[in-house]
Structure formats: structure tokens, C-alpha cells
N, C-alpha and C positions, 0 to 999 in steps of 0.2 A: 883674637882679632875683633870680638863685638866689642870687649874694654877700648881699643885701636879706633873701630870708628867710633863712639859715643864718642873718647877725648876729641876729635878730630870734630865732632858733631860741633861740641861746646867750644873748641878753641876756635874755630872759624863764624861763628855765628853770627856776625858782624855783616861779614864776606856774603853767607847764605843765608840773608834776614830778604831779599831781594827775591832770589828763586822762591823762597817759601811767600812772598808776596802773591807771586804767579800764581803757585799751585795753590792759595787759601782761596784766591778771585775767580780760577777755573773750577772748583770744587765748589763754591759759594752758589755759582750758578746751577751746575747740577742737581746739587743737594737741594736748592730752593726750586728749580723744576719739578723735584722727585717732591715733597713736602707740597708743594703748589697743587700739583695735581690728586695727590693723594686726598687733600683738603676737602678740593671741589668736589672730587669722586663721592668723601664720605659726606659733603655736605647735599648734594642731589639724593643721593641717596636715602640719606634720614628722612627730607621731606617726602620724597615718595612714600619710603616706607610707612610716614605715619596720613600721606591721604590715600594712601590701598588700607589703610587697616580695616576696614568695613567694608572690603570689595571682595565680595567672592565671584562674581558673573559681572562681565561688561558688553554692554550690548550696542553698536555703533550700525549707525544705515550702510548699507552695501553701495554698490557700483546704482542698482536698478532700484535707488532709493526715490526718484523722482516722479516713479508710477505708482497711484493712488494707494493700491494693491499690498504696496511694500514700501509704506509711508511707515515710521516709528513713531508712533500715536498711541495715544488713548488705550485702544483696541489690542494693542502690543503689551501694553503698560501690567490691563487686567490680564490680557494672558499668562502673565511671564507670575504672575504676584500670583496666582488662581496656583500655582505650582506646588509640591509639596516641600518642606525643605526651605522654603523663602519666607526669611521674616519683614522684610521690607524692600520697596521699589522705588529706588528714588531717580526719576523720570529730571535731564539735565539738558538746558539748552545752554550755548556758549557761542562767541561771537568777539569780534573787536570792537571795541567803543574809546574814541577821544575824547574824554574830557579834558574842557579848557581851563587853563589857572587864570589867575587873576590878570594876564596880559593877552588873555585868548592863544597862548603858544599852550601846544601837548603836555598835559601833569606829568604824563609819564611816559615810558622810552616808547619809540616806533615800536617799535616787538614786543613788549610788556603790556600792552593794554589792553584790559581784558574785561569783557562781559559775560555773566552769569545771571540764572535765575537764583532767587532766594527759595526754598523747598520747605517752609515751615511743617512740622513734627506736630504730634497733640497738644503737645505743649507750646505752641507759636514759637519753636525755636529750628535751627538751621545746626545740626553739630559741624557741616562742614566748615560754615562761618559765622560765629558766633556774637552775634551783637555785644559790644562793649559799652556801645551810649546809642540811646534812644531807643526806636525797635525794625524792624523789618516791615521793606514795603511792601503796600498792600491794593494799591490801585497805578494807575495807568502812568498817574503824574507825578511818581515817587523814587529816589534811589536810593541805594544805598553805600558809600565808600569807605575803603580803607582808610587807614588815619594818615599816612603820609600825602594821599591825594586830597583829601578833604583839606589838611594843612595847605597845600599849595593851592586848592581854589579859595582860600581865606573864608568858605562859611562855614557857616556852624549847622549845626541840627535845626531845624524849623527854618535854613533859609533857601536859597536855592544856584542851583547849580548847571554851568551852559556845558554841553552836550553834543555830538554829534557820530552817528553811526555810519550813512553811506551818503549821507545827501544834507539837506537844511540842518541848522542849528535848533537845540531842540530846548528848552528850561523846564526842569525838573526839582520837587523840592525834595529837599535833604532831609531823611527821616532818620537816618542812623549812620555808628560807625562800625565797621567790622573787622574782624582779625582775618587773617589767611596763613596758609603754610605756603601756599606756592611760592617757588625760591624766586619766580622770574620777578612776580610783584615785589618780594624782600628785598629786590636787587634794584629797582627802580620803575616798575613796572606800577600799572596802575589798575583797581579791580573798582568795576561797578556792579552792582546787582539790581535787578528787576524781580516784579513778581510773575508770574510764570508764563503770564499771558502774556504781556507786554515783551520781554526778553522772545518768545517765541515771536513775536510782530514785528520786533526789531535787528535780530539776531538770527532766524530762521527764517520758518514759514508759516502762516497759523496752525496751530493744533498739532507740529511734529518736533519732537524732540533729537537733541545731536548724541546723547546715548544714556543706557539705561541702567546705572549701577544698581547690583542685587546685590542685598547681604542674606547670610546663611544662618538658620536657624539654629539653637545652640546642637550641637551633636550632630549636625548635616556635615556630609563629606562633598569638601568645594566641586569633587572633579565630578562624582556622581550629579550635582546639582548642574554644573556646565552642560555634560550629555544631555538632562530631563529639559533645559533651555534649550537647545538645539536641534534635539525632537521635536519641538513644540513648533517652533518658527519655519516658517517657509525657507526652502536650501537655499543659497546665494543670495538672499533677500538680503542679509543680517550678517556682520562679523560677531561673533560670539568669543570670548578668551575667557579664560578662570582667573581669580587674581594672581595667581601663580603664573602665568603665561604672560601677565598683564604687567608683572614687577619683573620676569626675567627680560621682554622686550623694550622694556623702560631702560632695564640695566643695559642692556645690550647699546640703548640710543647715548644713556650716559658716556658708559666705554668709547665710546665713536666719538663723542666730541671732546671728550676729556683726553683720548689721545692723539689727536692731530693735535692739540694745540701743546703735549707733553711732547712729542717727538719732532715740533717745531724748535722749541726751544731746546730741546737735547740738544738738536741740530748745533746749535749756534752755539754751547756750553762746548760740542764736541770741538767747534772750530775753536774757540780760546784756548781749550789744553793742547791741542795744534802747536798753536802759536806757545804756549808755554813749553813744549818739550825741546824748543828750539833755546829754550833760555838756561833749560834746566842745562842741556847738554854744552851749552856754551862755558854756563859755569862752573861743572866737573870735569870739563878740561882743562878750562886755565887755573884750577884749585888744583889739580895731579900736576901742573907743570910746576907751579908753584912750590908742591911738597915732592919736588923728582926726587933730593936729595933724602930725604926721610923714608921714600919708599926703596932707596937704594939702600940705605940700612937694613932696613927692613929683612930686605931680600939676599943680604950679606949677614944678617944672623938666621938664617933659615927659614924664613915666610915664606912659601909657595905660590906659585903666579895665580893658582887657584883661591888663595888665602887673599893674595890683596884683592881679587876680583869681587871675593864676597865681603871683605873692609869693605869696599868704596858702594857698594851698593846695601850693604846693610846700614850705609850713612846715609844714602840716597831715601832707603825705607826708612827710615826715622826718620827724615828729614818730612816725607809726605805725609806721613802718618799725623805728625802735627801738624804741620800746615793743612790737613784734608780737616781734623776734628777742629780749628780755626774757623775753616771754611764753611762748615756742616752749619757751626751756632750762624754766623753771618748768612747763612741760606736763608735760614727762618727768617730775617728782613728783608731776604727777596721776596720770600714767597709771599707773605703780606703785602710786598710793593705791586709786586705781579698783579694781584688780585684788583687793587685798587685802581693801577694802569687801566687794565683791561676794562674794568664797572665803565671809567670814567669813558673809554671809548663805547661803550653803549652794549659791551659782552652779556651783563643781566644775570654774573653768577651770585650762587646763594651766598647769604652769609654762614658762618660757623668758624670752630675753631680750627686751631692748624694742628694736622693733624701727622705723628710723625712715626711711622712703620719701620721697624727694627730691617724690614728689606731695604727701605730707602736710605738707614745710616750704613749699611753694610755695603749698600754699592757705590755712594760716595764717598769714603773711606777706601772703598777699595781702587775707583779710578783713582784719586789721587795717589796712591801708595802704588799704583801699578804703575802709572804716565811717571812719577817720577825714578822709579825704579829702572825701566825700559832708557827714559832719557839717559841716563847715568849709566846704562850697559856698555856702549862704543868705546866711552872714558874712563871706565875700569879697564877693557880689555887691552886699552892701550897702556893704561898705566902697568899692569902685569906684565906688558912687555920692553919694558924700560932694563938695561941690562944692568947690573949693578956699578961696574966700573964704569961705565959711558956715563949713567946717572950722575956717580958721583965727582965727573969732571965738567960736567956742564947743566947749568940746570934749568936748561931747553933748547931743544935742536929744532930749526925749522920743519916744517912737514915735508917729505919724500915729491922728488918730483913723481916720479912713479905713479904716487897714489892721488897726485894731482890729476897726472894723464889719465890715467883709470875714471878718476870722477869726471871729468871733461867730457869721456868716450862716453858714459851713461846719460850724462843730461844732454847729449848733444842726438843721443837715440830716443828718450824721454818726450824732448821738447819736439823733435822730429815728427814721431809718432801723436803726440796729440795734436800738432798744429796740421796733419794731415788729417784727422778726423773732425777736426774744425771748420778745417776745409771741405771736407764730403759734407759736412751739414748744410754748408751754403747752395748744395743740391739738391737738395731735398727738396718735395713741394706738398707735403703736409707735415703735419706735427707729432709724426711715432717716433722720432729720434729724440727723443728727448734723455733719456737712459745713455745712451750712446755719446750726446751733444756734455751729459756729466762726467762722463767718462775723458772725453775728452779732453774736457776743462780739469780735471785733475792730473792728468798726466800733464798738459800743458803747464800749470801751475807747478807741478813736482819737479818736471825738466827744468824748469829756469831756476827752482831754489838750488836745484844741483848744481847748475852752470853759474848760480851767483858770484864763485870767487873766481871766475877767469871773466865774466863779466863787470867785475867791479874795480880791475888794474884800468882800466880805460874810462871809467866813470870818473874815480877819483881824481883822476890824470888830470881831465877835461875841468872836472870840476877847480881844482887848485888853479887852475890856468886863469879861468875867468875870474877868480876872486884873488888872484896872487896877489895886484896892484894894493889891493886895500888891506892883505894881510901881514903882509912880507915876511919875516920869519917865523914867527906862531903859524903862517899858513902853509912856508914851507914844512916844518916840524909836524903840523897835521895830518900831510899828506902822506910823510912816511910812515907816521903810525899808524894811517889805516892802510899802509900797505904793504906793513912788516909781517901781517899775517892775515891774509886775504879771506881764510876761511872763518875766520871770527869776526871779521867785518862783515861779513855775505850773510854767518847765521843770525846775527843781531839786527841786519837791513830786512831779512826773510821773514824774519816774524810781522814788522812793518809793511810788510812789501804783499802778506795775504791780508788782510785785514781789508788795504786799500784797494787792493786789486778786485774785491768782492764790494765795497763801497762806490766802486768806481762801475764798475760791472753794471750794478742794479742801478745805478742813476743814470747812466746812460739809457737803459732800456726804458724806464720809469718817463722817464720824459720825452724818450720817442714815442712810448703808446698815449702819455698825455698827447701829444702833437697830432696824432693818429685820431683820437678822440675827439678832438676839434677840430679836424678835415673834417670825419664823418656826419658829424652836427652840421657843415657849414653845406656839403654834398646834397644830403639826403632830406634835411627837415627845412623849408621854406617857413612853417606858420610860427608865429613872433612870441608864442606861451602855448605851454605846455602845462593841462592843469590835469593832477592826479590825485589821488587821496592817502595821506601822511604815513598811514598802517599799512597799505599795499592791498586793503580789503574792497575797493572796490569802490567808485562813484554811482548815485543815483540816475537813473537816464532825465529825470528832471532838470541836473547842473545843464545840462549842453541846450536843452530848450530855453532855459532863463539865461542861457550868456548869448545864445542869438539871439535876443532880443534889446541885448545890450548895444544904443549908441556907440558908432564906433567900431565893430566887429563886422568885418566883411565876408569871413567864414567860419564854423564853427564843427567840426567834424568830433564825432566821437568813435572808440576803437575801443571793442568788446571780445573776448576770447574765448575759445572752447579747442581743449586737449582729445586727441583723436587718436588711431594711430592707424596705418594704412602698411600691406603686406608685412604685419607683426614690427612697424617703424612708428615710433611716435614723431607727432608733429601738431603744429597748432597753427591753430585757423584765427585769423581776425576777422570780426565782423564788421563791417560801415558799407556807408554810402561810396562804394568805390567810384562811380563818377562824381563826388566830387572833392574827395582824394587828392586829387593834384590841386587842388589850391592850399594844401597845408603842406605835400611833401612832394619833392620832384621826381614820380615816379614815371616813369617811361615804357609803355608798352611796347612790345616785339612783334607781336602777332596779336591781332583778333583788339576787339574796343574795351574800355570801360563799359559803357553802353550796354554790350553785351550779357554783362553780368547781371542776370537776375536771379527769381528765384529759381534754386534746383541747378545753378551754375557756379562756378568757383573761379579765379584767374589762380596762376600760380609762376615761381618766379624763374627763371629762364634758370638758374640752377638749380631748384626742385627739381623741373621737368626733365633736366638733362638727365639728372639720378635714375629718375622714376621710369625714363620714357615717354613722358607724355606728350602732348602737344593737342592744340586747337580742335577739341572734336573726339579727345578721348575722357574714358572713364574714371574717375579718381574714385576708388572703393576708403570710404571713412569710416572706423568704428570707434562711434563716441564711449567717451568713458562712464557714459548713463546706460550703457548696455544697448543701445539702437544703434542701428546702422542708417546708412544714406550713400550714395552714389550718382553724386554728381558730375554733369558735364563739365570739362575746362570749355569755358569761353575765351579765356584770354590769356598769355603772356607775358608777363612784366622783367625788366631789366632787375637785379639784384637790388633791394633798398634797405636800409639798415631802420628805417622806422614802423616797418610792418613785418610779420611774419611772411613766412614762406605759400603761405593759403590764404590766401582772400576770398570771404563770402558776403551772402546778406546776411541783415539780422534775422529773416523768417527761417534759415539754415541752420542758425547758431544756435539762437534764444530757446527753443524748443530743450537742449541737451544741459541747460546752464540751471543747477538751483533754484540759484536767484539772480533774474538779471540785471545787473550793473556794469555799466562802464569801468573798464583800465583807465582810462588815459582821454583828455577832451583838449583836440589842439584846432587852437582858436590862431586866425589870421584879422592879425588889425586891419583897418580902412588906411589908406594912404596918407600921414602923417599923423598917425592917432596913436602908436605902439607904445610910445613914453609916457603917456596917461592910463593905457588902459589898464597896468597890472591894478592901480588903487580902485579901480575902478569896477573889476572882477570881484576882489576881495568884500569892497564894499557891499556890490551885490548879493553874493552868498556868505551876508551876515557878519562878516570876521569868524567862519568857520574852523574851530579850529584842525580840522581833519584837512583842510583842503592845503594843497600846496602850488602856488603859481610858479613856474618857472621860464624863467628866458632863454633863447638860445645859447647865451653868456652863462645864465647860472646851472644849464644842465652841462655846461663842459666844467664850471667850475668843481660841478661835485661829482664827475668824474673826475678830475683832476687831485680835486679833495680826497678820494678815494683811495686813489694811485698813492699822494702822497702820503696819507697815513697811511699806507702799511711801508712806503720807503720810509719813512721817520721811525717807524718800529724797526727795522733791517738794521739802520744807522744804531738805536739805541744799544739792539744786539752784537751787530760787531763791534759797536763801540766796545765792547768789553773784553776783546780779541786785542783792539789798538791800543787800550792802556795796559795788557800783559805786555805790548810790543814795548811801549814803552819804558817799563816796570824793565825790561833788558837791557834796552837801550845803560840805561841809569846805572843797576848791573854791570854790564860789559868795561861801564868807563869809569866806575870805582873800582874795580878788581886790577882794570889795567896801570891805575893810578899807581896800585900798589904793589903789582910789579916792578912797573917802572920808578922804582921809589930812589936807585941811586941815580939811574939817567937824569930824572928830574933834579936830584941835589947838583950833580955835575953843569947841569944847562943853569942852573941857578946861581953856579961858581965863577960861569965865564961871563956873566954880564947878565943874565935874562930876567928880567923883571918879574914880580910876583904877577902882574896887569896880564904879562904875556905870556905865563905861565896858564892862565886862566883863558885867554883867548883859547893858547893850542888846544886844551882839553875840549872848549866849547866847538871848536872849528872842527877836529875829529868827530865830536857827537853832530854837528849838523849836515855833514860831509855822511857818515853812517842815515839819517834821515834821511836826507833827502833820495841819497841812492835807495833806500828800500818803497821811498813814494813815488820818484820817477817809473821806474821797475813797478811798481801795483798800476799805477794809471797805464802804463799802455797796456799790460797784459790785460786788465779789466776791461780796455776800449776792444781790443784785437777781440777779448773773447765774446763782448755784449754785441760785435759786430755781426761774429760768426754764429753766435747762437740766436742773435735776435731773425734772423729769417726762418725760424722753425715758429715764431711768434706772429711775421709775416704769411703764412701760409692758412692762417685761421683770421688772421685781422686784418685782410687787405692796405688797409690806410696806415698799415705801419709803416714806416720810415724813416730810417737809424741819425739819431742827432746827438753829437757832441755837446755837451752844455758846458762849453768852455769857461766859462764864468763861476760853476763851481767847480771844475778842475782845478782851477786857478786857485778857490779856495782850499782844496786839499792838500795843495801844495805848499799853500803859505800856513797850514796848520801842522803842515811838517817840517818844518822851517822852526816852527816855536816847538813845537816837539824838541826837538834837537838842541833849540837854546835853552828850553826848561828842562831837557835831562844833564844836561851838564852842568847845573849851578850847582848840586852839592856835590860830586864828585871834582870839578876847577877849584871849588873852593877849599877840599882837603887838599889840592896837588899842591894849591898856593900858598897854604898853611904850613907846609912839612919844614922843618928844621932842614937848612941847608949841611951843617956839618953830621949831624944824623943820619941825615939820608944817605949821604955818603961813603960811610962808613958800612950803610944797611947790607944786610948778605941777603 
């Protein structure tokens, strides 16, 4: 029987160059998931590996790092070096810093820009980063950069370079270039260094450092040397780790972000072999109906129902087996592509090689050989049960109504049950249903591919109907073909019909929460710009006194924050001038004034308080996360507002608990007719900074919007590869059927039918099969983005569910070409066949 299926492999290869298309593009994905991630894995890792190599002890400030006491200084430095067992202390301050290129835009990514001290050795050298040209700075007015950002600010060594940390624009000269391991900078990120003092003035605080790497003397044992560190130091003052604690938590953060973005993509790899086992199984049906007559032989010289069951799926495993080791080589230019997608959206992984793990070829290999094996199980079973005399007098019976009404009775219970938990979601009024609301949606989705062939006699009906006039006979002809066997038009639409219905799903949500997004902007924020600082590190309290002084500016409010938590609940506090707050945002108090609030007082917002209990006159117990407490009166109540936190205070409440205090966020309200002048005119004032970012009411919806739609453009690019396996069936289904129908078509070609119209009908069954499987995705995607989007509702208030019929529209008409470009080469072999040939064909 294995000689049985290989011949059967090789003589049909033609037939099954199409399914092995499927399973090489469903595997292609996986395998280049599996190799993507492995990559990044090993590429974080090596850098790590090799900047721990000289870390035995690390020593970082605690919670109660901002009392004099339990400053990481100097006095920390000699102690910890005074140690036995410690060959060196090298004392590190660290920070964000933008440096501007040659157009004053960010050298390098928001997240990647990084400030360090330089730590010169006896030797004036730094092993962590090591001068390539010129040398390390050494006074106040000196940097030092990497070569990729020195390249982007166009100077050279001896020239100089614009700057900015939290506040003004700062020029500094260029005294060298440096190398780095850190993957973020390799990845597009940008490193400047300072001399120790200056990085402390700019980056910290004077005279304290952000942590204290110790290396270990030769023959010192790391863990004994961690204890004799921790003896030393005041208790909770100080986090202390070994480098062993220090690379296992590292690896640990690796792991964590290397796998949400591997089992994102699994996700989507899982949904294309989905859709592929629909293709596989469609065409080890119509390839047993095909060979009835051969499997009746078979079975009339003594083959075993067991014997053909293992033929047809030992073709099926060879079948995957190639198409998976196809699919594996073609990963490896995923996973390259992968990488580079992601850099380009501003991801910041390291570079390295690709790296490929004998576990990663053995599990794609094995889904493939398994999805195809499984798809091909129903179509053995049934081909085993093919009788030999019936076989060999007909060679294909329609399907059993029986096993019609049986499949009808399932999807009709299927679709039942999830479109009833669709509907309990829509009662829900917070966001735990979410496990439940997928649940759902898969049953919902499962039910209707079940129900597709008693749902697609009326589709196709309808459809012929409306396009009869312009087909005439190609259309009647179409019609019957796809509905001469309804379960092979339903599983060829099903594959189309998930792809789209999940396309359809996230666009609809996508641009209700855009919609949502700009309610809440138009609701809650009055002031006309919103200025913040590019790295997310923080503005100077300086910006907000030099923009109220700017011509033009009618208010200028600044909002500063500090992290708390209150009866074991975290929560965060804004600090400003809350009387005068409502000239930047439309906040509405319930109880008690603005006015009210002063020092040793806090307002909070009428759903804090519901939570908490509180109200006009009670206690809010706050524990900052500097280790002090405080316990403030509420003075006041405010209505819910989406551009403050939930605590509002003064800055005499805040500023106390904050490192260093800088502003979040500076929203400025123009003078009355002045809004469309002042953005150049902010920018102007603070320098062409390039850390600073002005934005408008317009442009802070646009980048939420922006936001929303890159990751729906990443969704699109993923299932896009779900809708070309759809299609990859499509193409499939109407070649195979072609050659089935090889004497019907000689016959219709006998009594008059033009080759022209021969080519129509094939094209009009394939767009008749499209479009039923895109009709079909788009509503069940609306039904379900309807039902699921109020568990979305119940955390985002301003949502509110929008059809964006204008790209439905488009979905439709890309299913439409779908349909006409899957049937140009299989029209064009119908139209091709020798009429007396075909004829004759058995």
C-alpha cells in the first residue's frame, strides 16, 4: 500500500501542487515564527551575556532612595569597594537623552535613547564602551556618541552637537566615537555619554549614582561576595542581585517579550493551517471520488478498508512532509522579513544571525505533516467505505441526504449556542468575559461553516438571479455547478469566509475605538496643544514658565505625577494648579470647589470615590512609592475626565515624593484667534528642541488613530495569509472540478458552447464560490465585532460600534477579483481541452 500511495503521490502531482501550496505557506509561517523568535531570543541574549560578563554584584537605589541617608553615593561606592573579594566598582549613572540630527528630528528611536556616564579605568579607557576615534569626555561641555548617531547628526569629532535632556536645547562638543553592545542602540536606538559629573547633573541628581556594578576578584565566589554586599548596606535602602540573579531576571524579561510577540504570531500561522485543512480536505475528496473506480479494484483484489485508509493518508503524509520541508527553507525569509517589519515600526530588536533549533524544524514539520494528515482522515474513511460493486458502476454518488440532515442538525446547534453567548456578552458591564466572548465567536464561526452548504442553495440562487440577464447560459451552467455538490462549494467559500470574517471583525472595532478616541479628545481636552517630551522622560518646570510668557497664550497649565497606592491599590496622582484646570480641560466638579484644593488636600473623581467611599471631608490614606506616607483631606469632586488621573493634588503634595521634578505633559490654551500661529511659535521658542513634541487636538487623535491603525495593518498583513491559502483553494477546487468535468465540458462544447463561454462558466462558478464565502465573513464579522465590541464598551465609555461601510465595500470588491483571478488558469485549461478527447474521457 506505501508503493499504492507514492504512485498515486507522483501521478496526481499536478492535481496536488495546489494543497501542498497551502500547507508550504501555513508551515512557512510557523517555521519562520519558530526561527524569528529563536533568533531574537538568542540575539538578547548574547548581548546580555556579554555586558554581565564583568558583573558579579549589582547594586540599584531602593523605594527610600530619595532620603539623604539612602542616597547611592560616593560613601556607598567606598563602602562596597572597601569589601574583600571586590576587584573594582564601577559607580553608573543613566538617563534618556535626545539628540538632534541634522533637521533637529530624534537621531534615534523614542525608546532607544540613551544616556550614560563614561567611567575612565587607569588607563583613560571605559571597557564597557570603548573609544574607536578620538577619546572620552572629560569636562562639562563634552560628548561622546555612537557611530550611527554621530553619522546622523553629520559632525565629526572636534565639532559639535544639539542636545536635549528634559528641558532647553543644550550644544555640546564632539570629542569622540564609541562602540556599544546594547541591542536597543544596535537596533536604532541612540547612546550619548557624559563625564561622570555632568551625566549625574543631567541624568540624576548630583553626587548619586543609578547603580553600582562590582566585579569579583579572581577566585572570589559571586554569591558569598553578594551576602558580604548586603551585610554591608542598610536593609531596604539598596536592591542587591548577583550576576546570576541579574542574567536569570534579564532572561526571564527576555522570555516575556520574545513570547507574546511568538504566540501572536503562532496565533495567526494557527489560523491559516485552519483555513488550509479546509483545502486539504476538499481535495482528498474530490481526488477519492475521482480514483472510485481504482479503489474498487483495489478492494476486489483484497485491499482492506484499513489498507486504503492508511494508502490515502500515507499520501496525505508525504504529501505534508514535502510541502512542510518547502515551507521550513521559505520560513527563514519570514523570519528575516519579520524582523525587519517590526525594527521598521520602531520594535528595537538586536541584530544577529538566524538562528535555527532542531526543536523548531521538528515542530514545523510536524504541524504540517500532522494538519495534513488529520485533513485527509474524513476522505480516507470515506473512500474505505466505497463498496466495490457500487464503486465500480458509478464513479460518484451524491452525498446521503441523511448525512446532510445530520450536518444541518449540528450547525444549527453550533450556531445556536454561540450566537446565544454573544448575546449574554452584550450584558455584561465590565470586561471579564472576554475568554467566554472567544468562545463564543468560535462556536459562532464553527456553526455557520457547518451550516454553509444548506446556506449556500439560496445564496447561489439569489445570486444567478441578479446576474442571469448579463450571463445567460455560462450563468445558468454556473449555477448548477456550484450546486451540484453544495458541500464542496461551502468548504472552498469557508476557508474565504474565516479570513474575512476576522478582517471584518477587527475593522469594524478598529474604527469604532478610533471614533471613540476622538469623542474623548473633543469631550474632555479644551486647551488647543498639548506639549510633552518625545522619550516620555519628562519636561523641565522651566517649558511651562517660558510658554506663559509667550505672546498669544491665554493659559498655560502643567501636569506632574507621582505613583501611590492607597488600601494595597495603586493609583496615581496628578499634580497642578487645579483652579486653573478648566481653562485647558472641561472638568466639572460634583461637590466641594477647585478653590478648595490646597495644600494637604486632594479632589478625586466621582468614580474613585464611588470605589473607595469617599466623599467631601474624608480621608485618602496615600503610600508614595519613596516609602512616605501622607493623608490627605478630599476637598473636592470631580465628574470622570479622561485628561487627568483619578487624584488630583498640589505640587507641595507631589514634588516632595518625585526624584526629580519634571513635568508630563504642558497644555497650553491659545488667546482667541491665535491657535493657528502658535504651534511655530512654541517650537520657536524652545529652540527647535528636539525632545519636545507639540501637539494638536487633531494630531493627538491622529496618533491615536495612527496607533489603532498600525496594529489593524499588522492584523490585515497576518490574516492576509489565511486569504491567499483561501484563495490557493479557491484555484484548487476549480481545477480539479475542471477535470472532473472533462467529458461534460467536451459535450457542452459539442452542442454549440463556445470556448469564450466555456470560460465565463468556470469564471462565474469561481466568483459565485467568492463571493458567497465574503458575504458570509462580513456579516458574521459585523454580528460578532457588534457583540463583542461592548465588553470594549464597558472600559472605554466613548465607544460606539461603526460600520465602515466604505471598506466593506472594499472587501467585497476584492472578492469579486479574487474569484475572477482564481479562475483564469483553471477557464483557461476548461477552454483549452480537445473537444473529441474529452469526450471520449472516462
Amino acid at each position: 500500500m506505501f508503493r499504492t500511495a507514492l504512485r498515486n503521490l507522483l501521478a496526481h502531482k499536478t492535481r496536488l501542487m495546489m494543497t501542498a501550496l497551502a500547507v508550504l505557506l501555513g508551515t512557512a509561517f510557523v517555521s519562520g515564527t519558530l526561527v524569528f523568535s529563536d533568533s531574537v531570543n538568542s540575539a538578547y541574549r548574547n548581548k546580555m551575556a556579554k555586558s554581565l560578563d564583568d558583573v558579579a554584584v549589582s547594586v540599584t537605589a531602593g523605594r527610600s532612595s530619595l532620603k539623604e541617608k539612602d542616597a547611592l553615593d560616593s560613601r556607598v561606592v567606598e563602602s562596597v569597594r572597601a569589601l574583600p573579594g571586590v576587584a573594582s566598582v564601577r559607580p553608573s549613572v543613566s538617563g534618556t537623552v535626545m539628540v538632534a540630527d541634522k533637521e533637529n528630528n530624534p537621531a534615534g528611536s523614542e525608546w532607544g535613547s540613551f544616556g550614560a556616564n563614561f567611567v575612565p579605568g587607569t588607563n583613560g579607557k571605559d571597557s564597557r564602551y570603548p573609544i574607536v576615534k578620538g577619546r572620552g569626555p572629560a569636562a562639562e561641555g563634552e560628548i561622546v556618541l555612537d557611530a550611527k548617531t554621530a553619522a546622523k547628526t553629520g559632525a565629526e569629532v572636534g565639532g559639535t552637537v544639539r542636545l536635549a535632556v528634559d528641558g532647553p536645547v543644550m550644544t555640546k562638543k564632539l570629542v569622540g566615537i564609541a562602540e556599544t553592545d546594547d541591542p536597543k542602540v544596535s537596533a536604532g536606538g541612540s547612546l550619548a555619554l557624559f563625564d561622570t559629573a555632568t551625566a549625574q547633573k543631567l541624568l540624576g541628581s548630583p553626587g548619586r549614582f543609578s547603580e553600582l556594578i562590582v566585579s569579583a576578584a579572581p577566585g572570589a565566589d559571586q554569591q558569598k561576595l553578594t551576602a558580604k554586599v548586603r551585610e554591608t548596606l542598610p536593609k531596604d535602602a539598596f536592591r542587591t542581585q548577583s550576576g546570576k540573579e541579574l542574567a536569570a531576571e534579564e532572561s526571564k524579561m527576555i522570555d516575556k517579550e520574545t513570547s507574546s510577540i511568538r504566540n501572536t504570531f503562532l496565533a495567526f500561522a494557527g489560523i491559516a493551517l485552519f483555513v488550509g485543512i479546509f483545502i486539504i480536505a476538499n481535495t482528498f475528496t474530490m481526488l477519492i471520488a475521482q480514483r472510485s473506480r481504482e479503489i474498487a479494484l483495489l478492494r476486489a483484489v483484497g485491499a482492506s478498508r484499513r489498507q486504503v485508509v492508511r494508502s490515502v493518508l500515507i499520501e496525505a503524509g508525504l504529501l505534508g512532509l514535502v510541502a512542510s520541508a518547502a515551507g521550513f527553507v521559505l520560513g527563514l525569509g519570514v523570519a528575516t522579513g519579520l524582523r525587519a517589519v517590526l525594527n521598521s515600526a520602531g520594535a528595537s530588536l538586536p541584530d544577529g544571525p538566524l538562528v535555527i533549533e532542531p526543536a523548531s524544524v521538528l515542530l514545523a514539520l510536524g504541524v504540517g505533516v500532522v494538519v495534513t494528515v488529520l485533513a485527509a482522515w474524513l476522505p480516507s474513511r470515506k473512500a474505505a467505505k466505497i463498496a466495490p460493486v457500487e464503486a465500480l458502476a458509478a464513479a460518484e454518488q451524491p452525498p446521503a441526504v441523511k448525512s446532510l440532515v445530520v450536518r444541518n442538525g449540528i450547525g444549527a446547534v453550533l450556531t445556536g449556542l454561540g450566537v446565544a453567548i454573544m448575546l449574554y456578552i452584550t450584558t455584561l458591564k465590565d470586561s471579564d468575559g472576554l475568554q467566554l466572548a472567544m468562545a463564543g465567536a468560535a462556536l459562532t464561526m464553527g456553526g455557520v461553516i457547518v451550516l454553509a452548504p444548506l446556506l449556500s442553495r439560496p445564496f447561489v440562487r439569489l445570486f444567478a438571479r441578479a446576474t442571469g440577464r448579463m450571463t445567460g447560459v455560462s450563468g445558468k451552467l454556473a449555477k448548477e455547478n456550484a450546486l451540484r455538490n453544495p458541500r464542496r462549494t461551502a468548504a472552498t467559500a469557508s476557508a474565504l469566509m474565516i479570513g474575512l470574517s476576522l478582517i471584518t471583525g477587527l475593522t469594524v472595532v478598529a474604527v469604532s475605538a478610533d471614533q471613540g478616541v476622538a469623542k474623548m479628545g473633543q469631550q474632555d481636552l479644551t486647551a488647543d496643544y498639548k506639549v510633552t517630551s518625545a522619550n516620555f522622560g519628562g519636561l523641565s518646570t522651566d517649558i511651562a514658565k517660558t510658554l506663559a510668557k509667550e505672546p498669544g497664550v491665554a493659559a498655560v497649565v502643567p501636569l506632574r505625577s507621582a505613583g501611590f497606592q492607597s488600601s494595597d491599590q495603586p493609583a496615581l496622582a496628578y499634580a497642578t494648579d487645579v483652579a486653573s484646570l478648566g481653562k485647558v480641560a472641561d472638568i466639572r466638579f460634583v461637590s466641594g470647589s477647585p478653590a478648595d484644593v490646597r495644600k494637604g488636600t486632594v479632589a478625586v473623581s466621582d468614580q474613585y470615590a464611588k470605589e473607595r467611599g469617599l466623599k467631601v471631608g474624608s480621608t485618602l490614606p496615600m503610600d508614595f512609592y519613596d516609602g512616605e506616607k501622607a493623608a490627605p483631606k478630599v476637598a473636592a469632586v470631580y465628574a470622570k475626565n479622561d485628561v487627568v488621573s483619578a487624584v488630583l493634588a498640589t505640587p507641595s503634595l507631589v514634588d516632595p515624593h518625585l526624584e526629580k521634578v519634571r513635568d508630563d505633559e504642558v497644555l497650553v490654551k491659545a488667546a482667541p484667534g491665535k491657535a493657528g500661529e502658535l504651534r511655530a511659535k512654541i517650537k520657536e521658542t524652545l529652540g527647535g528642541n528636539p525632545l519636545i513634541k507639540v501637539q494638536s487636538q487633531e494630531d493627538l487623535r491622529r496618533s491615536e488613530a495612527g496607533d489603532i491603525d498600525d496594529i489593524l495593518f499588522l492584523m490585515y498583513g497576518l490574516l492576509g495569509m489565511a486569504v491567499v491559502i483561501a484563495v490557493v483553494g479557491v484555484v484548487n477546487t476549480l481545477a480539479m472540478s475542471v477535470f472532473e468535468r472533462t467529458r461534460e465540458i467536451g459535450m457542452l462544447r459539442a452542442i454549440g458552447l463556445a470556448r469564450t463561454g466555456v470560460k465565463q462558466m468556470v469564471r462565474l462558478e469561481s466568483v459565485t464560490i467568492a463571493m458567497f464565502g465574503a458575504v458570509l465573513g462580513v456579516g458574521v464579522g459585523i454580528f460578532l465585532a457588534w457583540s463583542g465590541g461592548h465588553l470594549v464598551r464597558s472600559s472605554f465609555p466613548q465607544y460606539e460600534m461603526v460600520v465602515p461601510w466604505a471598506r466593506i465595500a472594499v472587501f467585497l470588491l476584492i472578492a469579486l477579483a479574487v474569484g475572477v483571478l482564481a479562475a483564469v488558469w483553471p477557464a483557461r485549461r476548461a477552454a483549452k481541452l480537445n473537444m473529441l478527447e474529452s469526450i471520449g474521457a472516462q
